[in-house]
N, CA, C and O atoms as a GROMACS GRO file, in nm:
protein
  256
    1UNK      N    1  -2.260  -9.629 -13.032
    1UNK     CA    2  -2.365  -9.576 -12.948
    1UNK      C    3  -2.426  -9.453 -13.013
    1UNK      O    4  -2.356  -9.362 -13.054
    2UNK      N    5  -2.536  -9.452 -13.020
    2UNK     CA    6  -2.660  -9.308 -13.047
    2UNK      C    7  -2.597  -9.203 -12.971
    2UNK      O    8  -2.523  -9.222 -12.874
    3UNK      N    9  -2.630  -9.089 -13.022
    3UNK     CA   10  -2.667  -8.979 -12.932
    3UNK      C   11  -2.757  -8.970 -12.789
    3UNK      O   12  -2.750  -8.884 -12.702
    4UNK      N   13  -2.825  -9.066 -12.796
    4UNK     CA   14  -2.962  -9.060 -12.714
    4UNK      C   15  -2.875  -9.183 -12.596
    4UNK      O   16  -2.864  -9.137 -12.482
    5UNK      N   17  -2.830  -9.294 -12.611
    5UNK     CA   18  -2.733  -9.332 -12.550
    5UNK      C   19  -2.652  -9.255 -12.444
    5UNK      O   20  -2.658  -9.242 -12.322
    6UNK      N   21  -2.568  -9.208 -12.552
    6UNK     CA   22  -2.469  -9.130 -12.408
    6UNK      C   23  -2.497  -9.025 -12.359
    6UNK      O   24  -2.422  -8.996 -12.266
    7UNK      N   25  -2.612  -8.918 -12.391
    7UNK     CA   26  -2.693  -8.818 -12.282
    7UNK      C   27  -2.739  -8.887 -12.187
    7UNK      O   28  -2.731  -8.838 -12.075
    8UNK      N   29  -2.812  -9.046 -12.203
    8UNK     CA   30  -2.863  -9.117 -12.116
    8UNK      C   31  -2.760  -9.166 -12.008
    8UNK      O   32  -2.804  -9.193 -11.897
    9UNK      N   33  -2.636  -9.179 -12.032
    9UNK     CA   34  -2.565  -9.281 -11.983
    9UNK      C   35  -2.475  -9.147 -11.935
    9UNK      O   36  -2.396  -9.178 -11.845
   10UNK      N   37  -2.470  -9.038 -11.965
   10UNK     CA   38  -2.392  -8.927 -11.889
   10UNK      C   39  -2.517  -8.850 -11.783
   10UNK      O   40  -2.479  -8.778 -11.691
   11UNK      N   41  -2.622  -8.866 -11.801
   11UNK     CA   42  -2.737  -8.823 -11.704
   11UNK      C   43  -2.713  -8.892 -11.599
   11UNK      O   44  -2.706  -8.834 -11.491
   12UNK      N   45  -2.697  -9.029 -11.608
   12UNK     CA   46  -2.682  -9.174 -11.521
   12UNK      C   47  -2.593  -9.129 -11.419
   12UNK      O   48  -2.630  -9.114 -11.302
   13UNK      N   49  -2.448  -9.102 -11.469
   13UNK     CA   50  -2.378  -9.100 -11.420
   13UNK      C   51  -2.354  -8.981 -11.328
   13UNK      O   52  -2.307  -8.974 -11.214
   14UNK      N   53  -2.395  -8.899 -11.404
   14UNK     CA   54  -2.410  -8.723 -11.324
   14UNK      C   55  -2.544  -8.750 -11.174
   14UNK      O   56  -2.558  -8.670 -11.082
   15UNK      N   57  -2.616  -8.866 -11.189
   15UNK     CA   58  -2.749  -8.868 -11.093
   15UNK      C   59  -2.611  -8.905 -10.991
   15UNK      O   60  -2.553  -8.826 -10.917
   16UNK      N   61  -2.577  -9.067 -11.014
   16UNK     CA   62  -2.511  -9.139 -10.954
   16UNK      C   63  -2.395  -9.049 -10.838
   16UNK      O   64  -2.382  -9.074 -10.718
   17UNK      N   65  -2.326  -8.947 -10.912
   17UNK     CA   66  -2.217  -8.888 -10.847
   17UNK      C   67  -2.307  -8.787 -10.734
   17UNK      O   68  -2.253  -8.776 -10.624
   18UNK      N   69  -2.414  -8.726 -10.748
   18UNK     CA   70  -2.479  -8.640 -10.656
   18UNK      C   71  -2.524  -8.736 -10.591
   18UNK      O   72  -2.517  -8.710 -10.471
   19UNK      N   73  -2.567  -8.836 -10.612
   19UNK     CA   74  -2.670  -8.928 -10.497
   19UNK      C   75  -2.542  -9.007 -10.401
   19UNK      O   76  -2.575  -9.076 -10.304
   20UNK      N   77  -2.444  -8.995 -10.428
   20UNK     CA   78  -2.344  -9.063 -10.370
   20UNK      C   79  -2.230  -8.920 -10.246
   20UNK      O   80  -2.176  -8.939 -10.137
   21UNK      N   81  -2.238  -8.794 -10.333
   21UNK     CA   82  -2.216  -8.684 -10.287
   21UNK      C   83  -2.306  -8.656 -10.155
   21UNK      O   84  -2.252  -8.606 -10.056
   22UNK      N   85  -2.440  -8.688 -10.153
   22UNK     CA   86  -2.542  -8.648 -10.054
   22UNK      C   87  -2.541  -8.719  -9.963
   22UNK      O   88  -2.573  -8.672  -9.854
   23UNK      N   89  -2.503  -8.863  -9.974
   23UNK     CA   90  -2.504  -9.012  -9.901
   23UNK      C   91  -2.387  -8.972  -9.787
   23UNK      O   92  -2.392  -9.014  -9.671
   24UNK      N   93  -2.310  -8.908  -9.824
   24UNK     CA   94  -2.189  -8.886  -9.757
   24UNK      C   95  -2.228  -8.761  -9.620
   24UNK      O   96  -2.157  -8.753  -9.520
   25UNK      N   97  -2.317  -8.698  -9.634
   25UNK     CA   98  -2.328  -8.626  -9.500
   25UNK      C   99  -2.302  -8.481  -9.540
   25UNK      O  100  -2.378  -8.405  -9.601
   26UNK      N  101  -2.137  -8.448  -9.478
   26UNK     CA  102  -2.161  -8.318  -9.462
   26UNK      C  103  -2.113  -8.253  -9.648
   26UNK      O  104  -2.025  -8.308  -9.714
   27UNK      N  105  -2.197  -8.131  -9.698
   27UNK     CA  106  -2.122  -8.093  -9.803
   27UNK      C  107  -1.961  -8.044  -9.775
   27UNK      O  108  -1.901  -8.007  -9.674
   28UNK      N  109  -1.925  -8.061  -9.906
   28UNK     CA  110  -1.747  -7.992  -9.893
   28UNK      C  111  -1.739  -7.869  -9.877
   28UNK      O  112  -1.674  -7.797  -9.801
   29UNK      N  113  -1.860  -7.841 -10.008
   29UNK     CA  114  -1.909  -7.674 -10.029
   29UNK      C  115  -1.883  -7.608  -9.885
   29UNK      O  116  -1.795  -7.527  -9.856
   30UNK      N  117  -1.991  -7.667  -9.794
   30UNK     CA  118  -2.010  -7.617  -9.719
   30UNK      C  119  -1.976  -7.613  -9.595
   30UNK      O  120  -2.042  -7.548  -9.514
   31UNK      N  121  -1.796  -7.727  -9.540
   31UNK     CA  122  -1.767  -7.709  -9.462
   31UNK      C  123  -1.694  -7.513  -9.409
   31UNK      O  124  -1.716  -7.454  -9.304
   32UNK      N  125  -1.629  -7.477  -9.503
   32UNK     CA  126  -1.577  -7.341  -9.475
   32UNK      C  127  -1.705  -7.262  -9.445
   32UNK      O  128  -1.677  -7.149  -9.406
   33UNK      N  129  -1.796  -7.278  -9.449
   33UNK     CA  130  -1.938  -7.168  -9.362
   33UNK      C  131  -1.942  -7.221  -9.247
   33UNK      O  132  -1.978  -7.140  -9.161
   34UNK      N  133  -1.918  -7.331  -9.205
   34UNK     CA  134  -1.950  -7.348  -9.026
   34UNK      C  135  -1.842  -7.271  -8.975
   34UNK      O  136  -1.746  -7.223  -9.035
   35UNK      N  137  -1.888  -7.264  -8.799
   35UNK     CA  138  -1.796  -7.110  -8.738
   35UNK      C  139  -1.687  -7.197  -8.711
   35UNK      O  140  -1.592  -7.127  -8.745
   36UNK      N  141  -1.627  -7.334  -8.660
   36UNK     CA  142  -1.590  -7.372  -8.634
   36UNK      C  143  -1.575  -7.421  -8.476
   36UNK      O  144  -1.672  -7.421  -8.401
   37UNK      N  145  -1.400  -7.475  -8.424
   37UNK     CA  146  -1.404  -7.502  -8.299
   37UNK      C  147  -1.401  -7.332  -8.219
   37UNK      O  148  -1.361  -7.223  -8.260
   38UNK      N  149  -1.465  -7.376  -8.089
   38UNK     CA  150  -1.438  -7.213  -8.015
   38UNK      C  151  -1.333  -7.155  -8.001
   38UNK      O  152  -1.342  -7.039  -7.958
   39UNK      N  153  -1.167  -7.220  -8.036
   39UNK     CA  154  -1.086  -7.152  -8.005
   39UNK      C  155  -1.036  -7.118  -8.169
   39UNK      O  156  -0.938  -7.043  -8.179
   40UNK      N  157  -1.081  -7.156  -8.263
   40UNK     CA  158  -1.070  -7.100  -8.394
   40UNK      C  159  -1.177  -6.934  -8.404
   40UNK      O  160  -1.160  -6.823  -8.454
   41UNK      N  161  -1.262  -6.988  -8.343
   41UNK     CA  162  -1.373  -6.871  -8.358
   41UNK      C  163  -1.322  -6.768  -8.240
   41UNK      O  164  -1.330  -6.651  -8.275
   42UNK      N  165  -1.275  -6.786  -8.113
   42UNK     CA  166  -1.208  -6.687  -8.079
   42UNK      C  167  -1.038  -6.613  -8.124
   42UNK      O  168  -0.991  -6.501  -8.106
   43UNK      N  169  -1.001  -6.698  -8.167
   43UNK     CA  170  -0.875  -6.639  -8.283
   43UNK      C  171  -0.896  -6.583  -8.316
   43UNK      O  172  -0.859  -6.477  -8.266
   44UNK      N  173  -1.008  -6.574  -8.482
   44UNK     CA  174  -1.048  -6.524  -8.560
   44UNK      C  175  -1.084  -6.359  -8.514
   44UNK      O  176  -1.046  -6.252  -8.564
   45UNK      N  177  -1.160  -6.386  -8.416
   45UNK     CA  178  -1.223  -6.243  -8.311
   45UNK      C  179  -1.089  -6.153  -8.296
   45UNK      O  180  -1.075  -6.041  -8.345
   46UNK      N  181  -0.999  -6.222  -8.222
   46UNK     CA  182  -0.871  -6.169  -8.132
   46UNK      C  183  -0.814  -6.059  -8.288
   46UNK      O  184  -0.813  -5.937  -8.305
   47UNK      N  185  -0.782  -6.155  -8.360
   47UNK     CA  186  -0.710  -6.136  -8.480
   47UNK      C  187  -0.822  -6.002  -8.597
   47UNK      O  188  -0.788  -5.951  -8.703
   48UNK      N  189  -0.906  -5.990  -8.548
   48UNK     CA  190  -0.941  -5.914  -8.614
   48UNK      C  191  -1.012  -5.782  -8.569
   48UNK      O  192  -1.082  -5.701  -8.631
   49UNK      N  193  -0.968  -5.789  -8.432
   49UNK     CA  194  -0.971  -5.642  -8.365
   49UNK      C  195  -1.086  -5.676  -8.262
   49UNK      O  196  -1.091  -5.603  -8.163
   50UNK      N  197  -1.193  -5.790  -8.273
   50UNK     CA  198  -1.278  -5.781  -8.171
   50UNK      C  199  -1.288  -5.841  -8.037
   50UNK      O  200  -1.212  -5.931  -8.001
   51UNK      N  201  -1.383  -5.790  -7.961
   51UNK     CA  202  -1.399  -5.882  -7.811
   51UNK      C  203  -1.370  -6.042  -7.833
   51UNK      O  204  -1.419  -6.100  -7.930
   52UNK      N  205  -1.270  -6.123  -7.717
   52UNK     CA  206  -1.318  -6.222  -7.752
   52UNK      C  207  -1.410  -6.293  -7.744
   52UNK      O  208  -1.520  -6.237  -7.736
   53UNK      N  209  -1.408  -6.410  -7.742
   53UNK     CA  210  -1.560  -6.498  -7.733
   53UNK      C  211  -1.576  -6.503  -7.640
   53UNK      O  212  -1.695  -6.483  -7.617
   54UNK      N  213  -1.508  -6.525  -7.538
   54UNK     CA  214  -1.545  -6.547  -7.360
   54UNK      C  215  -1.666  -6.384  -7.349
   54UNK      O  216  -1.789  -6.380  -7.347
   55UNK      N  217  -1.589  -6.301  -7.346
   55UNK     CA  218  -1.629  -6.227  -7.348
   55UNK      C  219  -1.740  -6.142  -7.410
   55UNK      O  220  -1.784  -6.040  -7.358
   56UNK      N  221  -1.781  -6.195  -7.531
   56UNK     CA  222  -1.883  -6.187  -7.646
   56UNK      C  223  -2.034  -6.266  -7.566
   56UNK      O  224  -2.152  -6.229  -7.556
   57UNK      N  225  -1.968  -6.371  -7.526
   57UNK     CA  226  -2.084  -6.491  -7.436
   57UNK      C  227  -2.061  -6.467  -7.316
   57UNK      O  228  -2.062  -6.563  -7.240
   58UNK      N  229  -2.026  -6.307  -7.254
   58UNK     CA  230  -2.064  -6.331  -7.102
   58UNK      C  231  -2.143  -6.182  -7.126
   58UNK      O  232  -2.227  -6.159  -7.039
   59UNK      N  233  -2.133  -6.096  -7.210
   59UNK     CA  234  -2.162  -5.986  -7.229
   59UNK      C  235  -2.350  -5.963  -7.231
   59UNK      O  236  -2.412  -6.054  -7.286
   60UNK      N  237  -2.394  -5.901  -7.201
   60UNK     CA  238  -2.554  -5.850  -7.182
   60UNK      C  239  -2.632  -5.900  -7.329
   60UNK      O  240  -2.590  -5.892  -7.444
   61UNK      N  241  -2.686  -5.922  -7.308
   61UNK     CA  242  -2.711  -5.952  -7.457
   61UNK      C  243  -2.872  -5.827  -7.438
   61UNK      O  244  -2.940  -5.824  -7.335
   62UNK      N  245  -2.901  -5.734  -7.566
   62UNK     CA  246  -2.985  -5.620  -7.584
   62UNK      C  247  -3.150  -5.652  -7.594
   62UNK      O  248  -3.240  -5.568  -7.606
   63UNK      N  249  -3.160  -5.793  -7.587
   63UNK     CA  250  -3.291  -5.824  -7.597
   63UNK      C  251  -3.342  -5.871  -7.462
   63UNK      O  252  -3.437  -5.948  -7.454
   64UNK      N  253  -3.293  -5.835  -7.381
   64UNK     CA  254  -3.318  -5.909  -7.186
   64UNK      C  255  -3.403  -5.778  -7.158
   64UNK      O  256  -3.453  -5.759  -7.047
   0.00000   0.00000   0.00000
């Protein structure tokens, strides 16, 4: 095989793996950025010194 061959045939394959990556829905990347379930996201709160969520979503909100 050429040079020109297997850039072609590793381009191919590099399209193939993203177009098959995207087909699938959610990224992997990007599951750890969603907040998660509410009782993970109020853990997280508890555990790190703040209001919890009940309380976060019953609270005044500054733009009313």
């Amino acid at each position: 095989m050429s040079k020109t061959d297997q850039a072609t045939l590793r381009m191919a394959a590099i399209a193939a793996v993203i177009a098959e990556v995207t087909q699938q829905g959610d990224d992997p990347g990007q599951i750890a950025r969603q907040p998660g379930l509410a009782w993970s996201q109020d853990h997280r709160r508890i555990n790190t010194g703040q209001s919890s969520l009940m309380h976060r979503r019953a609270s005044r909100s500054p733009w009313k």
